[in-house]
C-alpha positions as CSV (number, residue, x, y, z in Angstrom):
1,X,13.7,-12.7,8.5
2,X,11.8,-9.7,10.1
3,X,10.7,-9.3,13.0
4,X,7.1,-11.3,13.5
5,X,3.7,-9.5,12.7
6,X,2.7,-7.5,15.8
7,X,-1.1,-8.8,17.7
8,X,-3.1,-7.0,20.0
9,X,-5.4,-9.4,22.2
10,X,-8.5,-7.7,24.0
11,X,-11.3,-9.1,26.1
12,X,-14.5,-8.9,24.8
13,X,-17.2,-6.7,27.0
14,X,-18.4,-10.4,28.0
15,X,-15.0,-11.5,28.7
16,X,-15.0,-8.3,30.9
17,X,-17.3,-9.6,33.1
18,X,-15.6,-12.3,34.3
19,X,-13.0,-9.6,35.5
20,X,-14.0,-9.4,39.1
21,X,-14.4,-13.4,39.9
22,X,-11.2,-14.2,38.5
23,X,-9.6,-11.7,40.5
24,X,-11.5,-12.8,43.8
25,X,-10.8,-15.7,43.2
26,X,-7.1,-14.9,43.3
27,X,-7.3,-13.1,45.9
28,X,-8.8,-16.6,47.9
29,X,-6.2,-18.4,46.3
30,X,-3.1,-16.5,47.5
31,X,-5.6,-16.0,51.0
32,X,-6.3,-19.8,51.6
33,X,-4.1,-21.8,49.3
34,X,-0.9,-22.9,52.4
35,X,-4.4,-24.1,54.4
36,X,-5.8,-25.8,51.5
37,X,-2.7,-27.5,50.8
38,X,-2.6,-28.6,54.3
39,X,-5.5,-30.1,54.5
40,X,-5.4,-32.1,51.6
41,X,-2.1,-33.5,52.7
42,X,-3.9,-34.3,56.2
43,X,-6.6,-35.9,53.8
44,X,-4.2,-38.1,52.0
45,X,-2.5,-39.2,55.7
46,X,-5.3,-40.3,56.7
47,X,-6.0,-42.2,53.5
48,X,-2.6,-44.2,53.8
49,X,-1.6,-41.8,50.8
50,X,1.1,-39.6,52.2
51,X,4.5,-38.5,51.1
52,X,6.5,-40.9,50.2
53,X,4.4,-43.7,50.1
C-alpha cells in the first residue's frame, strides 16, 4: 500500500470572514475561561449540585 492521496483544505472567502470572531473569541476564552469556570461551579453550590455530590 502507498502512501494515502494527498488533500489540501482551504476556507472559502465566506469562511474567511468568520476569521476574526473565532479568533476573538479565543482570545475571551483563554482571557475569561478560570472565571467562568468559577462561577459556574459557585452556581452549581448554590444549587445543591457541587463536586462530589
Amino acid at each position: 500500500m502507498g502512501a494515502p492521496p494527498r488533500v489540501e483544505y482551504a476556507l472559502t472567502p465566506f469562511g474567511e470572514t468568520l476569521l476574526g470572531p473565532v479568533e476573538a473569541l479565543g482570545a475571551w476564552s483563554v482571557a475569561y475561561g478560570d472565571a467562568v469556570i468559577e462561577a459556574q461551579e459557585r452556581a452549581e453550590e448554590r444549587a445543591g449540585r457541587g463536586r462530589g455530590r
